[in-house]
N, C-alpha and C positions, 0 to 999 in steps of 0.2 A: 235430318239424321238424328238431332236429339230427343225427337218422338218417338221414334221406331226404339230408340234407346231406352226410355222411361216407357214402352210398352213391354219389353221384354224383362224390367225390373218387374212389373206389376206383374206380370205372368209368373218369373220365375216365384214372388213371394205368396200368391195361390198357389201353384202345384207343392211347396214347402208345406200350407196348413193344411192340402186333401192328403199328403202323401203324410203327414201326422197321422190322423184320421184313420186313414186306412192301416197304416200302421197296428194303432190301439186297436179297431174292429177286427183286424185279423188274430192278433194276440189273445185277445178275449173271446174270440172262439175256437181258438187252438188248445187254452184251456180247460177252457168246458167238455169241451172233446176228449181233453188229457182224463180227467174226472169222471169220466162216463167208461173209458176204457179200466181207470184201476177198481170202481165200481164193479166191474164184468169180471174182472180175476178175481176179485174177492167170493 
């Protein structure tokens, strides 16, 4: 039982650094976006 335990720590502490990650990448190109759209009004 205390494996299945210390596998779902090890699990939960990757999906924390992909869900970082994707975090930033989605951000950074939500801006870029933002930037491209006030470009176009101007």
């Amino acid at each position: 039982m205390a494996g299945f335990e210390q596998q779902v720590k090890e699990r939960a502490k990757v999906l924390k650094v992909l869900l970082k990650k994707g975090v930033k990448v989605v951000g950074d190109s939500c801006k870029k976006g933002w930037l491209k759209v006030k470009q176009m009004r101007k």
